[in-house]
C-alpha positions in Angstrom: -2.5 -27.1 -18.5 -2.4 -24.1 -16.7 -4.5 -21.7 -14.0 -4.6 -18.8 -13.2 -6.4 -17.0 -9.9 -7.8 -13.7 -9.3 -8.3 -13.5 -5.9 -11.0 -11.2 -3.8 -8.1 -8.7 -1.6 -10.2 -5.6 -0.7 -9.4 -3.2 -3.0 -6.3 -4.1 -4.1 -5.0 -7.2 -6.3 -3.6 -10.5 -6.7 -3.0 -12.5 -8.9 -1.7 -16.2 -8.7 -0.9 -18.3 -11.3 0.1 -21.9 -11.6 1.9 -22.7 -14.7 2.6 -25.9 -17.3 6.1 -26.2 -15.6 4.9 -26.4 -12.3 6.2 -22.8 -11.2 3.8 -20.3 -9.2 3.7 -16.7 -10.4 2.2 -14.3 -7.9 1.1 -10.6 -9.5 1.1 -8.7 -6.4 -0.9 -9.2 -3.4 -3.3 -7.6 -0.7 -4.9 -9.1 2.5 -2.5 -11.2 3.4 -2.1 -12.0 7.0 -0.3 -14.8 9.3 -2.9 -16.4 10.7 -4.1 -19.2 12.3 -5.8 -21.7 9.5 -9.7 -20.6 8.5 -12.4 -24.0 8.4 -14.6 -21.8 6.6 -14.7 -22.6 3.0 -13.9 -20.1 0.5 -16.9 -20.9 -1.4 -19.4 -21.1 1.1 -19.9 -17.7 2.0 -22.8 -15.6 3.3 -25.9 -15.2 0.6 -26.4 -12.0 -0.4 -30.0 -11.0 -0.7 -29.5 -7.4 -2.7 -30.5 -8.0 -6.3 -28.2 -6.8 -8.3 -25.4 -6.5 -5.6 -23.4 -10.1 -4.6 -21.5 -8.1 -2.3 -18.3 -10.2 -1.8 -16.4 -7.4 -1.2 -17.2 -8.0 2.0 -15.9 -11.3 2.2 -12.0 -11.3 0.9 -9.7 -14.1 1.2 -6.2 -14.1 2.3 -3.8 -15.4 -0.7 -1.7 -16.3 2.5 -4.6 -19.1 3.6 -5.6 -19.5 -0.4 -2.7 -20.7 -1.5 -1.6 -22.9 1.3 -5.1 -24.7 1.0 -3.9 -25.2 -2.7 -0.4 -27.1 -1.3 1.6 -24.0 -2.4 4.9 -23.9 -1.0 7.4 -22.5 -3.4 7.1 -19.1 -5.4 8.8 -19.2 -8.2 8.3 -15.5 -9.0 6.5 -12.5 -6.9 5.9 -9.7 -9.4 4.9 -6.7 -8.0 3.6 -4.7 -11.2 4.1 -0.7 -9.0 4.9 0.5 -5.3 1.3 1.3 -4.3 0.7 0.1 -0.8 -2.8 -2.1 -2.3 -0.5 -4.0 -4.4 1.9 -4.9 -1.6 -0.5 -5.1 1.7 1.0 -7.8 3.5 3.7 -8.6 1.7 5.9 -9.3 4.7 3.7 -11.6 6.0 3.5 -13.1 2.5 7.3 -13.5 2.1 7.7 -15.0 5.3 4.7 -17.8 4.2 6.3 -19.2 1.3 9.9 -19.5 0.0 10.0 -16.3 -2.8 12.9 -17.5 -5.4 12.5 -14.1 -7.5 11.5 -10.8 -7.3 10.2 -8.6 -10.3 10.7 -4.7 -9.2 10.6 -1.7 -11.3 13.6 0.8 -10.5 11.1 3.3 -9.0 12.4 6.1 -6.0 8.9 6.0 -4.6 9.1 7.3 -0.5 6.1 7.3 1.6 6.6 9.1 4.8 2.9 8.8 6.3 0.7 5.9 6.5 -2.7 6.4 6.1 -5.8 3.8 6.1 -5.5 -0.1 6.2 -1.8 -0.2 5.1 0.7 -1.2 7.3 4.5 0.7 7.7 6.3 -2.7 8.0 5.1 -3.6 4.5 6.9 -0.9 3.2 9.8 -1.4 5.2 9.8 -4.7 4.4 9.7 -3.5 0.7 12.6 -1.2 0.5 14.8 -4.0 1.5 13.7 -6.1 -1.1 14.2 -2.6 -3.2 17.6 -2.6 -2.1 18.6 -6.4 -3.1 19.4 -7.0 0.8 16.7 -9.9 1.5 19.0 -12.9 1.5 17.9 -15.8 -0.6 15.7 -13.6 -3.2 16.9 -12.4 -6.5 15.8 -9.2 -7.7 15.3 -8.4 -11.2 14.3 -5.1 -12.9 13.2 -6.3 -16.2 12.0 -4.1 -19.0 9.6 -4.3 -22.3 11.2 -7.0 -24.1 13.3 -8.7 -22.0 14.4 -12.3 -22.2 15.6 -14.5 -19.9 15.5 -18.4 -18.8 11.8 -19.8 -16.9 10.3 -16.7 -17.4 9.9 -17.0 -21.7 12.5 -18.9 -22.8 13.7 -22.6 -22.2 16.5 -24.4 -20.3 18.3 -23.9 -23.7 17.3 -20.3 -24.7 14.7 -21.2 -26.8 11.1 -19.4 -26.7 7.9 -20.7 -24.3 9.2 -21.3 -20.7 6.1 -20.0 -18.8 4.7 -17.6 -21.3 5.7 -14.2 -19.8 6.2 -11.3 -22.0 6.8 -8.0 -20.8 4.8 -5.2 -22.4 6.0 -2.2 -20.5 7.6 -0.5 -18.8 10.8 0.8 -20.4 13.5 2.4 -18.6 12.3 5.8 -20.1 8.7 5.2 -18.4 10.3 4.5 -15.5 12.6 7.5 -15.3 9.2 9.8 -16.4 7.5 8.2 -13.0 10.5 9.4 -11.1 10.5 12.7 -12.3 7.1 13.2 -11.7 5.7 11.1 -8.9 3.2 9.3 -10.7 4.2 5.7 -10.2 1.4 3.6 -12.2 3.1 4.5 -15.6 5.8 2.5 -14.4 3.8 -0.6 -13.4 4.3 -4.1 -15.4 2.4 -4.9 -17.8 2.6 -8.6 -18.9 1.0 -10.6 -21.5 0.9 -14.2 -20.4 1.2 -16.3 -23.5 -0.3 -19.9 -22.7 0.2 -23.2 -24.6 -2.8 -23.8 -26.0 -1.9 -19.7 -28.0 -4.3 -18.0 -25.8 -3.4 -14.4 -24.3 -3.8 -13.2 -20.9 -2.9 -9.6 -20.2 -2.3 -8.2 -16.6 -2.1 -4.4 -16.8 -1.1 -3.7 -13.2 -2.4 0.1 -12.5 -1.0 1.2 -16.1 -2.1 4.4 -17.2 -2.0 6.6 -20.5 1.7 7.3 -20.9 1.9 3.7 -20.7 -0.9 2.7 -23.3 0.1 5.6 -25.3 3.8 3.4 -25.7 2.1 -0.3 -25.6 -0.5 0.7 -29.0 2.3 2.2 -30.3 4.9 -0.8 -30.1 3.7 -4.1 -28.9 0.0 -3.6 -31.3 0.2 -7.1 -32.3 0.8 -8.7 -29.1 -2.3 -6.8 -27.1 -4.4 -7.3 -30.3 -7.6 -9.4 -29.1 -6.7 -11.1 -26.1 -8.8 -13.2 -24.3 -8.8 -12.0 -20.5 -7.8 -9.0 -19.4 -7.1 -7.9 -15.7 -8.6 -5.0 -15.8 -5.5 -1.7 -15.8 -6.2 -0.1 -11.7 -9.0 -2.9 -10.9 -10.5 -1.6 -13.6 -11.6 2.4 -12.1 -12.5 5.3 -14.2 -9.2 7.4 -12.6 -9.5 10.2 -15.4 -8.2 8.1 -18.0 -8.6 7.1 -22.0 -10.2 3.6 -23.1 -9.2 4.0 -26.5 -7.1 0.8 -25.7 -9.3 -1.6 -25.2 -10.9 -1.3 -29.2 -7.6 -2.8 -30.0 -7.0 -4.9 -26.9 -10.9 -6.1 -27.7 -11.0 -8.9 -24.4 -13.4 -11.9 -24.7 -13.8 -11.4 -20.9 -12.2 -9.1 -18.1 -11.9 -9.3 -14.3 -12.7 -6.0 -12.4 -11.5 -5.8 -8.6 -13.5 -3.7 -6.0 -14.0 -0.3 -5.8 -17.8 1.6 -5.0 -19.5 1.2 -8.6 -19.8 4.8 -8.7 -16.2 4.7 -9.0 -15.7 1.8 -11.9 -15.4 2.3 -15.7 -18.4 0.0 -16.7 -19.2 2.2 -19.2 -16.3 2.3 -20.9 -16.7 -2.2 -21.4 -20.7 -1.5 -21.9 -20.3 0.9 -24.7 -17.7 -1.2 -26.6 -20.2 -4.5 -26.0 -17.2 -6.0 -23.6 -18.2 -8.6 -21.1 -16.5 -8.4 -17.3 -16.9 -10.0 -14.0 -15.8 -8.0 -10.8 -14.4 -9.7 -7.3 -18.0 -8.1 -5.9 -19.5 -10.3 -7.9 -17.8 -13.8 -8.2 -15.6 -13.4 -5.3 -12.3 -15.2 -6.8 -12.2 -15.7 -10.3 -10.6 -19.2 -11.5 -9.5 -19.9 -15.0 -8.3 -23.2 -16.2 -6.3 -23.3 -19.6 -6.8 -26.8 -20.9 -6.9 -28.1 -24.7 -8.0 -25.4 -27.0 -10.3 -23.8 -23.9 -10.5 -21.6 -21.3 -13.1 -22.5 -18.3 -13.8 -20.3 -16.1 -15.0 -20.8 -12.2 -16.4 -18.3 -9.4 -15.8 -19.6 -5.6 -19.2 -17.8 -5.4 -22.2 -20.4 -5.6 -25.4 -18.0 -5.5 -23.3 -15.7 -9.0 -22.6 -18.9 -10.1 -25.9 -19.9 -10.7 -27.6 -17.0 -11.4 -24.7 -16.6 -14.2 -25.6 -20.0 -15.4 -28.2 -22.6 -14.3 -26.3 -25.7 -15.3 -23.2 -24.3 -12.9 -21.1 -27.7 -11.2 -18.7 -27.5 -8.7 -15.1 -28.4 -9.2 -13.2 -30.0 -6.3 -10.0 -29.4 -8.2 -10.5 -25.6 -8.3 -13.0 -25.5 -5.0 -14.8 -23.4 -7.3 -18.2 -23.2 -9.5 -18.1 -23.6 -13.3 -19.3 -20.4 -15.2 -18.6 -20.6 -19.0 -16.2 -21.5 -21.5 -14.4 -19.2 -23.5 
């Protein structure tokens, strides 16, 4: 059995996810401060009274706090899917929390010389060391579509499964392409999570065309009806083509926050596509167990507006929504 945790960050992500093997994944994070324990439970948050509108946006979680509520101690693997300052806010902090075995980086030359909103300069700082291999005690990897290696998707003895992570993209030629021209999401990670019980997970980091153009071309089979989808940049419009997503046909997929002015609903209404969004369920929990996916909100009031028969899970401090 494994789960796996989209957590409420602002507008960025993270994602956590706890595998068969015991290992933690984390997919970037957002939010996360040092801090001095919260008593307030995730789940029991302020009620929103605007129909339509369960504004938890407004009420993020820190993955720092989240996690160590959840016993987490040991990260087997941080992956952080592009440079963009919302997919590493706080990542000092973050590193300093927990003992980081691995790091996933792509071979980007990204600079940023001014530092503007919420984001913090020792972040990045703190990033270009782990750029540059120099953080002791962390192993950096650049992997590419295809790779193979031990713990990641193979076994102790080289054979296939270990956690289930298959890289999608990028290649080394997206990578360069980002370089050249600045634009750094077609050289985010995109992974397809393959579970035990033969169910696909896809996290699409803040991919864009170039890199969907590449993925239908060459990995058609493995994107071909999965059954979540982390929605590709938390799921905004950002002048882009959906054509994907007849192909990558999700049962269900998690949207993170932006204004809803500036989200691609249509694009999952048109196509008859089903998607939660962090505004609405706060974190998003799913369970892989037997031949099922459940899935839980840590937000009561969507919860059971979403389904009357909701129950809460002390396991996953979360409410039960549906089965996929």
């Amino acid at each position: 059995m494994s789960t796996i945790h989209f957590l409420n960050v602002k507008n960025g992500d993270c994602t956590w996810i706890q595998h068969n093997s015991g290992h933690i994944t984390v997919i970037d994070v957002n939010n996360a401060k040092i801090e001095e324990p919260v008593t307030e439970s995730y789940y029991e948050l302020e009620k929103s009274s605007i129909k339509g509108n369960f504004n938890q946006k407004n009420h993020p979680v820190n993955p720092i706090n989240y996690l160590k509520a959840f016993g987490v101690k040991t990260v087997m693997r941080f992956i952080l899917t592009h440079p963009d300052m919302d997919h590493m806010g706080g990542i000092k902090d973050f590193f300093s929390s927990f003992d980081v075995l691995n790091f996933w980086d792509t071979d980007n030359t990204k600079e940023i010389e001014i530092f503007e909103g919420p984001y913090n300069e020792e972040d990045w700082k703190f990033y270009k060391k782990l750029r540059s291999g120099s953080v002791e005690g962390i192993k950096r990897l650049t992997l590419y579509a295809g790779s193979k290696g031990k713990y990641y998707n193979q076994n102790e003895d080289g054979s296939g499964g270990g956690d289930g992570l298959h890289i999608i993209a990028p290649t080394k030629e997206l990578v360069q392409q980002a370089n050249e021209s600045g634009d750094f999401n077609d050289c985010s990670y995109v992974i397809l999570y393959r579970t035990g019980n033969h169910k696909k997970i896809l996290f699409a980091g803040d991919s864009h065309d170039k890199t969907w153009n590449y993925i239908l071309e060459n990995h058609k089979d493995s994107v071909k009806n999965v059954d979540i989808l982390i929605a590709p940049h938390h799921g905004r419009k950002s002048g882009r083509s959906y054509e994907f997503l007849d192909l990558v046909n999700p049962k269900i997929t998690f949207f993170g926050n932006a204004e809803s002015e500036h989200l691609a609903y249509h694009a999952w209404r048109y196509r008859g596509l089903e998607y939660i969004t962090n505004n609405q369920a706060n974190c998003i929990v799913s369970e892989i167990s037997g031949n099922n996916i459940d899935i839980y909100v840590t937000y009561e009031k969507f919860a059971r507006t979403y389904n009357s028969a909701t129950f809460y899970s002390e396991k996953h401090k979360a409410w039960f929504l549906k089965r996929l």
